[in-house]
C-alpha angles and dihedrals in degrees: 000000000000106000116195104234125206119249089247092052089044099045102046123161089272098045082045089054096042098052090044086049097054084034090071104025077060084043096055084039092048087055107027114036088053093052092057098042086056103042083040087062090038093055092043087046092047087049097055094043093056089048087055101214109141094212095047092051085046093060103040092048090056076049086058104045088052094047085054099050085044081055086055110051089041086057092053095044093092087046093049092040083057103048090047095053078043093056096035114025121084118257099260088056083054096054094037095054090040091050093040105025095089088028080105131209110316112199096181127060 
């Protein structure tokens, strides 16, 4: 059966690791993986403009416009992580990613 556990039992040092730790692998997603998608479609569009093949520069702007809306859902992903724990986790899990989720990557004890 279900027990209703305290905020302390719940958030210990290692919950507190692991969820710093995801906080800042979604944060460097949430940057990163949309910049290179972007300049990825900029450098293929480029190409084919400067080829100057029309059909070329048709597909690889439909290329574009997908990598970009691709940009756009994996920048929401940590938003949308977040409003669904919101929705579904227990209050202690809440508090424990809010207070943890920016605490970063901690190499030393």
């Amino acid at each position: 059966m279900f027990t209703l556990m305290s905020y302390a039992d719940f958030c210990t040092e290692d919950v507190g690791r692991i969820l710093g730790i995801v906080g800042s692998v979604l944060d460097i997603i949430q940057w990163v993986v949309p910049i290179i998608l972007i300049v990825l479609g900029t450098i293929d569009l480029t190409k084919a403009v400067v080829a100057g093949k029309e059909e070329q520069i048709k597909t690889n702007q439909q290329i574009l416009i997908k990598r970009v809306i691709a940009a756009v859902i994996v920048f929401l992903i940590p938003l949308i992580v977040s409003v669904v724990m919101g929705w579904l986790g227990p209050d202690e899990w809440r508090q424990c990613w809010n207070d943890n989720k920016n605490r970063g990557i901690q190499l030393n004890d």
